[in-house]
C-alpha positions as CSV (number, residue, x, y, z in Angstrom):
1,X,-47.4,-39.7,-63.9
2,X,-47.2,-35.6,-63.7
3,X,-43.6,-34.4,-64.4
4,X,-42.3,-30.8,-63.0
5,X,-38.9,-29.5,-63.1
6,X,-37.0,-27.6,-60.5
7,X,-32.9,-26.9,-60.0
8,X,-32.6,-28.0,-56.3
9,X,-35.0,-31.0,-55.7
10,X,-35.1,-30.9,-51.5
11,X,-36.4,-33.7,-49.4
12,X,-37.3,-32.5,-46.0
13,X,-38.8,-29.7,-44.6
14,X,-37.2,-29.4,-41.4
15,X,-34.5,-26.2,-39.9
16,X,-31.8,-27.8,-42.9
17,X,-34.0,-28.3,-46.2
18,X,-35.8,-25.3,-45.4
19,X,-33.2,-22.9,-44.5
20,X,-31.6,-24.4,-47.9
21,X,-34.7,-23.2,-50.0
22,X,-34.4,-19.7,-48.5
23,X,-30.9,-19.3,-48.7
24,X,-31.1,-20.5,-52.6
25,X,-34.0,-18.1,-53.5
26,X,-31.8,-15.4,-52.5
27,X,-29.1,-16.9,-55.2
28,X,-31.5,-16.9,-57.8
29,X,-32.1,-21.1,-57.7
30,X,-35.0,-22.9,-57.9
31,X,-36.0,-25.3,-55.3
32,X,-39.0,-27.3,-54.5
33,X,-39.1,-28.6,-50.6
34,X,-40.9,-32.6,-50.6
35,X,-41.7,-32.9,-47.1
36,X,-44.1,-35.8,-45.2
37,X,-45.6,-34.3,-43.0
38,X,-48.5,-31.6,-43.3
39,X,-47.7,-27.9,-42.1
40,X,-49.7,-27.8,-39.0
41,X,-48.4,-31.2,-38.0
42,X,-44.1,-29.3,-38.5
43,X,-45.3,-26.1,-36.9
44,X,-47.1,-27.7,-34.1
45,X,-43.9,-30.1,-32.8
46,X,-42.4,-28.6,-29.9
47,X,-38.4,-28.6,-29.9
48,X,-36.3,-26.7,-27.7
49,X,-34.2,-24.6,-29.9
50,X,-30.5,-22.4,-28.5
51,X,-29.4,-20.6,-31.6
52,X,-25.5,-19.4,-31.8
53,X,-25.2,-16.0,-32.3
54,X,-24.1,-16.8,-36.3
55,X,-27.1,-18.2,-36.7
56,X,-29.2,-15.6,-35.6
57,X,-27.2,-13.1,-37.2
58,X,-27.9,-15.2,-40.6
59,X,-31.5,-15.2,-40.3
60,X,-32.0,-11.7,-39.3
61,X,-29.4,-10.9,-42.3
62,X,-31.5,-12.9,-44.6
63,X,-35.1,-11.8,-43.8
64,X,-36.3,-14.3,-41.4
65,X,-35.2,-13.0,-37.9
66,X,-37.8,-10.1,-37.2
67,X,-40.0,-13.0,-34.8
68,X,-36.6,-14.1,-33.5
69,X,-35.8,-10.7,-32.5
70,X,-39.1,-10.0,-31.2
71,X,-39.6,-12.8,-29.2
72,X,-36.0,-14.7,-28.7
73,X,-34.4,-14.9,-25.3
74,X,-31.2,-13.6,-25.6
75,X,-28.7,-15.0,-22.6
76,X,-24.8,-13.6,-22.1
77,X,-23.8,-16.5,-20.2
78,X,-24.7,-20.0,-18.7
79,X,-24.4,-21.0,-15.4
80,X,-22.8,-24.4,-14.2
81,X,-23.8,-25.7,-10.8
82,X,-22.0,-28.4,-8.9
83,X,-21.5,-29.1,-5.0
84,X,-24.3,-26.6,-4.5
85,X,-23.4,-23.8,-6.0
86,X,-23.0,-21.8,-9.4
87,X,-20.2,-21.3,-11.4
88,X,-21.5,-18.4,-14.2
89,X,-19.6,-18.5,-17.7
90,X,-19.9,-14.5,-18.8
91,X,-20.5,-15.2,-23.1
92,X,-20.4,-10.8,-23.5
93,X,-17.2,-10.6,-21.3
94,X,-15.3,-13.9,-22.4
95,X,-16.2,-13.5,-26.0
96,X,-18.6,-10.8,-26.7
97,X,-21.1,-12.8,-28.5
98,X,-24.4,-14.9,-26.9
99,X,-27.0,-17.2,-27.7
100,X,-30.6,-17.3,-28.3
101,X,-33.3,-19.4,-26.9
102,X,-35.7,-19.6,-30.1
103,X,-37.8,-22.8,-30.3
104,X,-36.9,-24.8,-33.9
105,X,-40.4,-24.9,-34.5
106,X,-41.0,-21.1,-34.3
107,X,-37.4,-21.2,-36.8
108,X,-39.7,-23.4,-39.3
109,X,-42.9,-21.4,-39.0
110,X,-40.7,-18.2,-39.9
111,X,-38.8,-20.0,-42.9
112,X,-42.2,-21.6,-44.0
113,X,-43.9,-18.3,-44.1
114,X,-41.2,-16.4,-45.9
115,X,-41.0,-19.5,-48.4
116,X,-44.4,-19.2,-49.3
117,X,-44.4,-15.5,-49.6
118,X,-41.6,-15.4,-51.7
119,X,-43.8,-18.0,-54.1
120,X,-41.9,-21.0,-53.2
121,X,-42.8,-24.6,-53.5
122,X,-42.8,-26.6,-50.5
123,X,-45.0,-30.0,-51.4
124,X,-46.3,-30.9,-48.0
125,X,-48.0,-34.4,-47.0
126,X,-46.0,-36.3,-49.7
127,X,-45.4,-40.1,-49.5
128,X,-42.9,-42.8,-51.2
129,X,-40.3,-40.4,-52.0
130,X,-37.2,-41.9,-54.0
131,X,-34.2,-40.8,-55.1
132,X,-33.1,-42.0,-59.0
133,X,-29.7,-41.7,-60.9
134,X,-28.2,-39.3,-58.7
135,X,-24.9,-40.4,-60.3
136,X,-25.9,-38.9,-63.3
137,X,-26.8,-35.3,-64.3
138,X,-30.1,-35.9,-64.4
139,X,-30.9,-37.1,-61.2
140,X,-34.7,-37.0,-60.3
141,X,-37.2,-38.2,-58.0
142,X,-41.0,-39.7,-57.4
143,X,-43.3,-39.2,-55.0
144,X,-47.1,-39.7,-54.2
145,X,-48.9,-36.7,-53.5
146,X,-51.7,-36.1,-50.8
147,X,-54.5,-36.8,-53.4
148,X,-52.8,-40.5,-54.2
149,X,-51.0,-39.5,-57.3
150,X,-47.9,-40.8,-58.9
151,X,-45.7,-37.3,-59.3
152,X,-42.0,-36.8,-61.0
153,X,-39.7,-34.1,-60.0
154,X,-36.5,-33.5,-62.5
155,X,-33.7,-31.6,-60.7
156,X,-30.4,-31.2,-61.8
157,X,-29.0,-31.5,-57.6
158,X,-30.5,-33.3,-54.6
159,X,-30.2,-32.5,-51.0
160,X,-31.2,-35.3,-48.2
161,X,-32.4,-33.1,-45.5
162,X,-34.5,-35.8,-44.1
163,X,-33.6,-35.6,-40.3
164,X,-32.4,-38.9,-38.4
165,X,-34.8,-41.5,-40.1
166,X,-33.6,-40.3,-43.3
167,X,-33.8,-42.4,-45.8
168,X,-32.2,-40.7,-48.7
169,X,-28.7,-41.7,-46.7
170,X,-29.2,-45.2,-47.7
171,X,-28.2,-43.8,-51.2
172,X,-24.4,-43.8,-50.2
173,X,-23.5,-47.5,-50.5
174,X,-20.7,-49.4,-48.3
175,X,-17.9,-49.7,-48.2
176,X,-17.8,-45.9,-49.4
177,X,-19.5,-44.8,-46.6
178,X,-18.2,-45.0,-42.8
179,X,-20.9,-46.7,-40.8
180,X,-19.0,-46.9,-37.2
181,X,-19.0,-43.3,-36.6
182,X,-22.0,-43.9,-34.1
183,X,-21.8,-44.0,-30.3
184,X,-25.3,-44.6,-28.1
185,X,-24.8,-43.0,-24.4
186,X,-25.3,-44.6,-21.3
187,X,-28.0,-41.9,-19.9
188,X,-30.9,-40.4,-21.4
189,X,-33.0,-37.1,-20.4
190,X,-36.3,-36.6,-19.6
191,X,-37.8,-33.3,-20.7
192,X,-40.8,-31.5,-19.7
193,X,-42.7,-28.5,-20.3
194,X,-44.1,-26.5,-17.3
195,X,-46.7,-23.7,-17.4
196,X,-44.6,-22.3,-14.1
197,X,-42.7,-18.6,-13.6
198,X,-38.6,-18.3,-14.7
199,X,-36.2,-20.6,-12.1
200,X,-33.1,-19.2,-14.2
201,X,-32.7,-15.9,-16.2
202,X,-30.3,-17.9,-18.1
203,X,-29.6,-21.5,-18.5
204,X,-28.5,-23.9,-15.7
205,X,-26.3,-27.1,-16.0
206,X,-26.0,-29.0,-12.9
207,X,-24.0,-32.0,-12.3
208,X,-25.3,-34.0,-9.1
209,X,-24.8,-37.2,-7.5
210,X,-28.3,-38.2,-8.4
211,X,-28.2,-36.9,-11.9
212,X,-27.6,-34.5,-14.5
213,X,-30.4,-31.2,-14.8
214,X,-31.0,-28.6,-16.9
215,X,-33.1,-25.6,-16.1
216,X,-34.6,-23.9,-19.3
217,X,-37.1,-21.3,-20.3
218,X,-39.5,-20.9,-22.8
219,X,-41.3,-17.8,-22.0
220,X,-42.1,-15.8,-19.5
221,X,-44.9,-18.5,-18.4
222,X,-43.3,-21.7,-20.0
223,X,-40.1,-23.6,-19.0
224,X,-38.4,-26.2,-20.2
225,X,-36.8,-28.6,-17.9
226,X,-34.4,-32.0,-18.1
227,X,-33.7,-34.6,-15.5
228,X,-31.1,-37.2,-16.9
229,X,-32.6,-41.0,-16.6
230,X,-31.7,-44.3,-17.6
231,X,-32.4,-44.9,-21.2
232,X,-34.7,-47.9,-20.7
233,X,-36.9,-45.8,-17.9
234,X,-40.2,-45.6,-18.7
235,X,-42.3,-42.1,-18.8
236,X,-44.9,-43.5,-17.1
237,X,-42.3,-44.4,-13.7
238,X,-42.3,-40.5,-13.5
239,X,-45.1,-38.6,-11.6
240,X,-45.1,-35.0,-11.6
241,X,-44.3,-35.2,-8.1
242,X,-41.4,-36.9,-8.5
243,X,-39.9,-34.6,-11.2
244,X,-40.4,-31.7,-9.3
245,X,-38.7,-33.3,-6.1
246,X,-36.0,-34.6,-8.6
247,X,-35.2,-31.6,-9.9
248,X,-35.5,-29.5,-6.7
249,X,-32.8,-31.9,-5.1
250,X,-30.2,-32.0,-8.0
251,X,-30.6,-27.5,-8.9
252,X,-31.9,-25.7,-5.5
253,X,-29.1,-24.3,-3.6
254,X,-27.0,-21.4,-2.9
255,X,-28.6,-18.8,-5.6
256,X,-30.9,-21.5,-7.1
257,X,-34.3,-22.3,-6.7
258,X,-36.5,-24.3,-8.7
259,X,-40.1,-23.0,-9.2
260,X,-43.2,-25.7,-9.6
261,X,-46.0,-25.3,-11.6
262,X,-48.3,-27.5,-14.3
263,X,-46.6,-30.5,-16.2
264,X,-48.3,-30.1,-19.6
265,X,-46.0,-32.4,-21.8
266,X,-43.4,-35.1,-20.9
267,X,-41.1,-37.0,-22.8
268,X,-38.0,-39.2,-22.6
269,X,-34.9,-38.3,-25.3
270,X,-32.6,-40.7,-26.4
271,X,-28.2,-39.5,-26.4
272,X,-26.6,-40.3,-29.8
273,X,-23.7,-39.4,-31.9
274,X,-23.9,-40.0,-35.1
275,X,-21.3,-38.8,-38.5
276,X,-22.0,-40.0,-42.0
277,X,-19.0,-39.4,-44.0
278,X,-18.7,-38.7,-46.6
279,X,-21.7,-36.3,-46.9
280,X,-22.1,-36.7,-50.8
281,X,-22.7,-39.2,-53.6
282,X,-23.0,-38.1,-56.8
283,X,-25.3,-35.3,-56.8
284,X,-27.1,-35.8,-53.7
285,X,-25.7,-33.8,-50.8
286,X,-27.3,-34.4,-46.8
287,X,-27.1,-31.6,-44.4
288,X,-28.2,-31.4,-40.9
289,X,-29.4,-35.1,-39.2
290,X,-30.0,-36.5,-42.1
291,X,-25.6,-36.3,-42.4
292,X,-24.9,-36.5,-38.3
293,X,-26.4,-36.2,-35.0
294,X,-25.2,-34.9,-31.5
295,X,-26.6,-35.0,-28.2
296,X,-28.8,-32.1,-26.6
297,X,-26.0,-30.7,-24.1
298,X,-24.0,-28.6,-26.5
299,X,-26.9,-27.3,-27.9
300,X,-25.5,-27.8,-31.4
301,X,-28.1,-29.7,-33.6
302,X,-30.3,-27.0,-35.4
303,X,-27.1,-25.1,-35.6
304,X,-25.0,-27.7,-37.4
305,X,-28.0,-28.3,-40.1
306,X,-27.7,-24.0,-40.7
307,X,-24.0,-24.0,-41.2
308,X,-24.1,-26.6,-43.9
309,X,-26.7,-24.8,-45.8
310,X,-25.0,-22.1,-45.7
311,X,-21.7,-24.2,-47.2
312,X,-23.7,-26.0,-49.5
313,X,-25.9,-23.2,-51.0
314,X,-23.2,-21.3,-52.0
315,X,-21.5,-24.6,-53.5
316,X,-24.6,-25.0,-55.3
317,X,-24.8,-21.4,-56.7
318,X,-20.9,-21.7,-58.0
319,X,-21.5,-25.2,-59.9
320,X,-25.4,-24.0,-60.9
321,X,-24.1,-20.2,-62.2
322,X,-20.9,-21.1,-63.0
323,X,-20.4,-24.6,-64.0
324,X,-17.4,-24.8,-60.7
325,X,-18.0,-27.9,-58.7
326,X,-15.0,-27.3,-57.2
327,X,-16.9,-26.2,-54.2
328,X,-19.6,-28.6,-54.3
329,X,-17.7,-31.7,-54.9
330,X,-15.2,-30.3,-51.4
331,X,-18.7,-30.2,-49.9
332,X,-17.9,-33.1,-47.1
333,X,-14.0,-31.9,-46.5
334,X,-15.5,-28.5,-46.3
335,X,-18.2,-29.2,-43.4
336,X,-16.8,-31.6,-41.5
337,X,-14.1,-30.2,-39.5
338,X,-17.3,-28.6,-37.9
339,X,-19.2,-31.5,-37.6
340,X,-16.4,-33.1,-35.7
341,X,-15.5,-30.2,-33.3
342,X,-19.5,-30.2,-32.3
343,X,-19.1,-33.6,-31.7
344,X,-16.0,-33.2,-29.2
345,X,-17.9,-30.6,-27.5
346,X,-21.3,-32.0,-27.3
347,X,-19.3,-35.2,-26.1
348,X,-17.1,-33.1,-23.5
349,X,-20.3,-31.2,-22.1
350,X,-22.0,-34.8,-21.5
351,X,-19.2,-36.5,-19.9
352,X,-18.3,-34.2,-17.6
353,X,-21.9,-33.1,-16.6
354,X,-24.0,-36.3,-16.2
355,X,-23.1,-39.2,-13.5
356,X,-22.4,-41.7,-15.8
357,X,-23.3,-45.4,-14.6
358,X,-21.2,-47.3,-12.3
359,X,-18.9,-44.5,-11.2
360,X,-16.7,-45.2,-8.0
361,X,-16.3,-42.2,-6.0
362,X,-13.2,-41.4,-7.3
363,X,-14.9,-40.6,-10.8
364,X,-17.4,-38.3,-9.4
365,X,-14.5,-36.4,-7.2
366,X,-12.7,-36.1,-10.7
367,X,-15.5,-34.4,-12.7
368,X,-15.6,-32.1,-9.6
369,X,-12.1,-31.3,-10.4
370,X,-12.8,-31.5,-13.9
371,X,-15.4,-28.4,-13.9
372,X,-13.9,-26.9,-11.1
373,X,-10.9,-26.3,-13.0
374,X,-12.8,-25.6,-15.7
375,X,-14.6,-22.7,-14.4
376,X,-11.9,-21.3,-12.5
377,X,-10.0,-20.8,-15.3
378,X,-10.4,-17.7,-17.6
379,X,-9.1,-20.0,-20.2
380,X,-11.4,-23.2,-19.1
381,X,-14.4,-20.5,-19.2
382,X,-12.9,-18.6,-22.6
383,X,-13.0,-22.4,-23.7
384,X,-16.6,-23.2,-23.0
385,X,-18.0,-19.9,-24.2
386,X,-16.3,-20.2,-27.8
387,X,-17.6,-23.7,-28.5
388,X,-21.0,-22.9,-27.0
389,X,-21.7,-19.3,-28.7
390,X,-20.5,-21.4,-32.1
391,X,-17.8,-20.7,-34.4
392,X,-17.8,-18.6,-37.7
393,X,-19.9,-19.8,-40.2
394,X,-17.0,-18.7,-43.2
């Protein structure tokens, strides 16, 4: 079995473990990334991305945002639509920050190539990776590379950024960690991409009768669209056709029209919550899905997995530099009064948005009221574009 040595021995290479690396190289730390997949298979998945403005402001800060700037759709505001019209929440005026619509694959292409330019070690197309003594001080970890062979990385910290099928979670043993912090939603969406022109400068949320939409953009050629569906419908009940009429019926109206064009990829996503706590065992430390999930609406995952980087790099740097695990072992209490307030408003933005199953009429006429109060509130609207732009990552 080869042995190598690193400080930081990283299991994932998605937004989290990679943004980790970067943020660590900049520290001084060495880190090697132990990631499944091959590069072209990462840079080649297609995931919508909306980055808060503190996380744009992070990677342009730290190197990484000169593609983002470039070629990132920045939007002041989101529009709601309900009962047929649109209800615009003003991000510059209520709060003088916006968001970015930046796909998370072009995020890892950007922290990939500034990795490898930088010299660092990102082991791609690994397999059988496991965790050992991470209760110790000398935690460390084997793998199988791509050639078949047995391989030994010594590290003297671990971070499980491994996404939702992680399995470096499975570390933290019951009863110390919670396991009924989990909730599965009653709806699902179905996504497409569409070579078609812009419906939307900005994005759309519209609550109808029929169903939750979302109008998004890609580029100037490429959108991004959702229709909400039941979570047991099939892709293959969904013609183009009858996407297009769907979504025309539940967005076009006053100051709205949705604009056809060629279906090139379709797909059905799943609504979870999910919250590991705590975060930590020993030392190995999760960040990003591998820790906790949220649903699409709030547009909060990719950003969640960049804030605790940025907590748990510089934990890593005091206890590494300094010998102060202060910081690193308050890593969970530290994080998760984020976590939690992303849950409430990724949970807030789905309930009152999507027709939820079985509702009388009375519950539809009270999310009317709900986001008509909302949004004709300066507060309601001051509300929705604090939670939504994101909060400070310090």
């Amino acid at each position: 079995m080869s042995e190598s040595r690193t400080q930081v021995a990283i299991v994932g290479a998605g937004p989290a473990g990679l943004m980790l690396s970067h943020l660590l190289h900049l520290r001084g730390i060495e880190s090697v990334v132990l990631e499944a997949r091959s590069r072209e298979d990462i840079e080649a998945t297609i995931r919508a991305g909306v980055l808060e403005q503190n996380t744009v402001d992070l990677m342009v800060e730290t190197g990484v945002g000169d593609r983002l700037k470039a070629e990132g759709y920045e939007h002041h505001g989101v529009e709601f639509r309900f009962g047929g019209r649109g209800h615009r929440i003003a991000f510059d005026e209520l709060v003088g920050r916006a968001v970015t619509v930046y796909p998370q694959h072009e995020v890892n292409k950007d922290l990939i190539a500034r990795r490898l330019a930088d010299g660092g070690d990102i082991r791609f197309g690994v397999s059988d990776v496991q965790v050992h003594d991470h209760l110790t001080d000398r935690p460390y970890l084997t793998y199988t590379d791509p050639q078949g062979n047995p391989q030994r990385l010594d590290a003297r910290l671990v971070a499980g950024c491994d996404g939702s099928r992680t399995s470096t979670r499975g570390l933290i043993p019951e009863p110390q960690i919670r396991t009924d912090h989990f909730r599965q939603y009653p709806f699902a969406w179905l996504g497409i991409l569409a070579e078609a022109p812009r419906s939307s400068e900005e994005l759309i949320y519209a609550r109808h009768e029929r169903g939750f939409a979302l109008v998004s953009t890609r580029t100037a050629d490429v959108q991004r669209h959702y229709l909400q569906v039941d979570p047991d419908d099939d892709i293959a009940n969904w013609s183009d056709d009858r996407i297009w009429s769907e979504l025309h019926a539940r967005v076009d109206g006053e100051g709205a029209e949705i604009k056809d064009g060629r279906i090139f990829e379709k797909s059905i996503l799943q609504f979870r919550s999910f919250v590991c706590e705590p975060m930590q065992h020993g030392n190995l430390f999760l960040a990003g899905d591998a820790a906790h999930t949220v649903p699409p609406t709030g547009a909060k995952g990719l950003n969640l997995a960049v804030a605790d980087v940025f907590v748990l790099a510089r934990s890593m740097d005091e206890y590494l530099a300094r010998g102060d695990r202060a910081r690193l072992d308050g890593y969970t209490e530290e994080v998760l009064p984020r976590v939690w307030r992303a849950q409430h408003f990724s949970w807030w933005m789905s309930s009152m948005l999507h027709t939820h199953p079985g509702n009388s009429p009375f519950d539809n006429k009270r999310q009317d009221a709900e986001l008509d109060a909302v949004t004709r509130s300066v507060a309601g609207r001051t509300l929705i574009a604090e939670q939504y732009t994101g909060w400070p990552l310090v």
